[in-house]
N, C-alpha and C positions, 0 to 999 in steps of 0.2 A: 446374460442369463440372470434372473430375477432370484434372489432366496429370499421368499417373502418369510419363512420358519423363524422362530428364535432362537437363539443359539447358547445352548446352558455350556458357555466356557472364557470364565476369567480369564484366561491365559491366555484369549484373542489380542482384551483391551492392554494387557499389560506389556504383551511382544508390539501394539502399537505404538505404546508410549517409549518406549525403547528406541524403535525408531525415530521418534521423534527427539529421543534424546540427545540422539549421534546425530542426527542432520539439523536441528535447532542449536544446538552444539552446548544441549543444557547438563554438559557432563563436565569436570572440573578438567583431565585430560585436553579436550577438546574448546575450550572456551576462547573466545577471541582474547588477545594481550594487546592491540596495538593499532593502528589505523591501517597498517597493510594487512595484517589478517582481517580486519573489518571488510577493507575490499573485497576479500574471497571469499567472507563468507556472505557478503551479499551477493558476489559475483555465482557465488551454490546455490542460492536460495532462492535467486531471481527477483523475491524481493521481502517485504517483512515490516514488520511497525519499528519506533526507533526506542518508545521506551512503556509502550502498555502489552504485557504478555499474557495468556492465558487466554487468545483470542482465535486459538486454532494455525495460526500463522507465525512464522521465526520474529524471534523479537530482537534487538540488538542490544540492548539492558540485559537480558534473560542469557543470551550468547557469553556475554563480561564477566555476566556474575555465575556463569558453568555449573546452574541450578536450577534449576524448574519454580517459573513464578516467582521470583523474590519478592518481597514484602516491598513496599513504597515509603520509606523510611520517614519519620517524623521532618529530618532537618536534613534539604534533600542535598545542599553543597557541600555536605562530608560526605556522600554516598559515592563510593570507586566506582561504581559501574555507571550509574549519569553523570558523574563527571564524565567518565572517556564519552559515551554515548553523547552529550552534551558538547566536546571537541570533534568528533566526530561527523556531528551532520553540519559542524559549518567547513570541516574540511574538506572532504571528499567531495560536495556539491559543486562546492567554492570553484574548484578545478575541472568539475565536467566529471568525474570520475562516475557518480553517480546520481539519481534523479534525488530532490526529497522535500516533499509535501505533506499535506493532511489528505491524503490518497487514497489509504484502506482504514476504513472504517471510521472514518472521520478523525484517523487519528496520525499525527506525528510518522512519515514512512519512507522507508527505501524502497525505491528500484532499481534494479540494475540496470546498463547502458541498454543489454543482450534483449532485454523484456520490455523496454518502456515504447517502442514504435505501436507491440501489440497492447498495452493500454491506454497508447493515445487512438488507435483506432478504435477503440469503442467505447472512449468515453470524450473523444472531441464532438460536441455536433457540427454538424456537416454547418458550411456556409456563412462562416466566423460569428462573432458575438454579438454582434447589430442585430442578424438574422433572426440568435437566438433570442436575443431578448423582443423582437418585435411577435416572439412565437408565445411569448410566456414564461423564457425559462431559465433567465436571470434576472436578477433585479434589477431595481431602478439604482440603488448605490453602486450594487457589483459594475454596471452600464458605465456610471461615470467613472468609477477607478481606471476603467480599459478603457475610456475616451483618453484620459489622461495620461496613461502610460503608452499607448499610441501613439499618440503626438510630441511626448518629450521622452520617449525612452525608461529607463531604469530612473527608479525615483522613491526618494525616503518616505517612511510611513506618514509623517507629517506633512510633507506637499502634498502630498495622494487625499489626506483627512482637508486638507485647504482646497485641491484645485476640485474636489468631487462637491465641496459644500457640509462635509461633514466632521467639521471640526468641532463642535460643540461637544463638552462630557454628555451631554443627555444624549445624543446621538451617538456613544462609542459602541455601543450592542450592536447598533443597524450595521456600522462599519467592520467592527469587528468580522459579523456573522458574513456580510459581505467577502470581505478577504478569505474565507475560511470558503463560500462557495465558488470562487475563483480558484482555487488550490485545488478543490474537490472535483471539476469539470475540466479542469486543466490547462484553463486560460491564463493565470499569472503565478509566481512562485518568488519565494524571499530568494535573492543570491547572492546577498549580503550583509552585517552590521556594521554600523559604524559607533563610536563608543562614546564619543565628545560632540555632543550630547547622544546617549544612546537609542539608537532607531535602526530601523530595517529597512533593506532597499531591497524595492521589486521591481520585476522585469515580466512580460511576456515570454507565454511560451515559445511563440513565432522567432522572438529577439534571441532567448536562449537557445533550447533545440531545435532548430532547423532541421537538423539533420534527421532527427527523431520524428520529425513529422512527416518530412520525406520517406522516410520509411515505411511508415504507419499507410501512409496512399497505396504502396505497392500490397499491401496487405488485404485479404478479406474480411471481414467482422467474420468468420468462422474459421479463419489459419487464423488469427487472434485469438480468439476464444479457447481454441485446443492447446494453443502453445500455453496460455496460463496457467491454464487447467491440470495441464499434464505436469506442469513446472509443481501446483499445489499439491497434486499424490504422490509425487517424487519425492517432495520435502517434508510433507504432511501425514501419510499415508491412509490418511481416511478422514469422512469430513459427510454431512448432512450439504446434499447439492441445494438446496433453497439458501442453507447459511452461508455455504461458497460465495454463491451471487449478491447473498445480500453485503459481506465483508468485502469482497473486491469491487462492488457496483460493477458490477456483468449483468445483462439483460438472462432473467432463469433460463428462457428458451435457450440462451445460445451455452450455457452449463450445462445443459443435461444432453446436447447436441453433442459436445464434447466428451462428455461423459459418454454418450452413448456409444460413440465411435472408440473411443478408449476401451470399452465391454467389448466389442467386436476383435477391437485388437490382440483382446486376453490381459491387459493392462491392468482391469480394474474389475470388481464383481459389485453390480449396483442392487441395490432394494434388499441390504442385510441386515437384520435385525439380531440385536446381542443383548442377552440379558445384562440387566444390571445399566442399559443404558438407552434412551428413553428415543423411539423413531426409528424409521430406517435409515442407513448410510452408505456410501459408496467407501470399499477399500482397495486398496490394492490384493492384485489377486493374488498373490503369494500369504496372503492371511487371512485369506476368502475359507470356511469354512468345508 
C-alpha cells in the first residue's frame, strides 16, 4: 500500500533512529568491545562499512565508539575505535570469518559469510573477467592485474604494479582506481599484509571464496536481492529505495522487486512521506503511519 500523504509526526523519525540505535549498536550498553563481538555484530547486520558512518547502513567505527556518527578525529592512530576497526578487518577476513572490501559504497566493508553468496550473485558478471572486459566493463589496468593474479596466484601490491606495467608514480591513480574497481565488482580482494617492507597481498575471488561463489549459482538474482533487502529494513528500518540501490550497487529494478514483495508481505510500507524529511521512503511497517 502506497501513503503518498505527509506525515506531520516527529516521533516517526525519532522511534526510527532508536532502532537504528539498538541494531547499529550506536548505544554505549550495546557497542562492540572486542573482535568476537565484532563477529556477531556483523554476523546481525549481515553486513555494513568498516569505518565511514552516517551512510544509512551499520558501521563498525560507529558500533566501537556506542555513539551515533563520531567525529573522524584529527590524528587518527590515537582513536579506540579505528584502532580496533583497523585490527579488526585484517583479522576476521585473514580467517575466512568474514568477507571485506570497498563493497558498499565504495567504501572500506563487511560482509557476513550468511550474505555474501547473495552479493556475489548480482554483482559478479556472468562469464568471468575476459568476458567482461571484452564487453566494456573493466579496464584495461583492472584486465592486467587479473591476468596476473590468475596465473601466479596471491600476490603483493608491487609485483601486481610490475607484472600489469604499472609501476610508474605517474600511473598510481590509474592502478590505484583499478584495484578499488576490482574490489567493487568482486574479482580480487587484499587477504593480506605483510610489514618488511609494507604491502598488500591479493587474491582472487575464485582463489578465496569458492565456496561463496558456489553458492551465489544456486541462487536467483531475485532470492538475492530480497535476502539483502529484507536484511537492510531489519537493521535499517527505513531507507529511500533508489539510495538502497545506489549504496549496495543492486540494480533499482531488483530493490523495489523486493521491496515490493516485502509490502505484500506486510513487512514494510513503501511511498511514505514524513515531514521534516525530504522524498518518499520505504519503512518497516510497524512504524508505518
Amino acid at each position: 500500500m502506497i501513503h503518498p500523504a505527509g506525515v506531520d509526526n516527529p516521533g516517526i523519525l525519532d522511534a526510527l533512529e532508536r532502532h537504528r540505535d539498538f541494531h547499529f549498536r550506536r548505544v554505549a550498553s550495546r557497542r562492540v568491545t572486542g573482535e568476537k563481538s565484532a563477529l556477531k555484530f556483523i554476523d546481525e547486520v549481515g553486513f555494513c562499512t568498516g569505518f565511514t558512518a552516517g551512510m544509512g547502513v551499520p558501521c563498525l567505527r560507529e558500533a566501537i565508539a556506542g555513539t551515533r556518527e563520531p567525529t573522524m578525529p584529527e590524528h587518527i592512530q590515537h582513536d579506540y575505535a579505528i584502532g580496533m576497526t583497523w585490527r579488526i578487518k585484517d583479522a576476521l577476513p585473514h580467517r575466512r570469518a568474514v568477507y571485506y572490501g570497498k563493497v558498499i559504497a565504495r567504501r572500506p566493508s563487511f560482509i557476513a559469510r550468511e550474505m555474501l553468496g547473495a552479493f556475489l550473485k548480482l554483482r559478479i558478471e556472468p562469464g568471468g573477467y575476459r568476458k567482461l572486459y571484452a564487453r566494456g566493463g573493466l579496464s584495461h589496468c583492472g584486465k592486467l592485474v587479473m591476468d596476473a593474479l590468475s596465473k601466479r596466484g596471491a600476490a603483493e601490491t608491487r609485483v601486481l604494479k610490475l607484472s600489469s606495467g604499472y609501476a610508474q608514480p605517474s600511473r598510481r591513480a590509474v592502478f590505484d582506481r583499478a584495484m578499488a574497481e576490482l574490489q567493487e565488482k568482486f574479482l580480487a580482494l587484499k587477504v593480506d599484509e605483510r610489514a618488511d617492507p609494507f604491502s598488500y597481498v591479493w587474491d582472487t575471488m575464485e582463489h578465496r571464496w569458492p565456496d561463496a561463489i558456489a553458492e551465489a549459482r544456486t541462487l536467483t538474482r531475485m532470492q538475492a536481492a530480497y535476502a539483502i533487502v529484507a536484511k537492510y529494513f531489519e537493521t535499517a528500518a527505513f531507507g529511500s529505495e533508489r539510495a538502497i540501490a545506489r549504496i549496495l550497487g543492486i540494480d533499482p529494478a531488483l530493490v523495489e522487486a523486493a521491496a515490493r514483495r516485502l509490502e505484500r508481505e506486510g513487512a514494510i510500507a513503501r511511498g511514505v512521506r514524513i515531514d521534516g524529511r525530504p522524498g518518499a521512503i520505504s519503512l518497516l511497517s510497524k512504524f508505518a503511519p
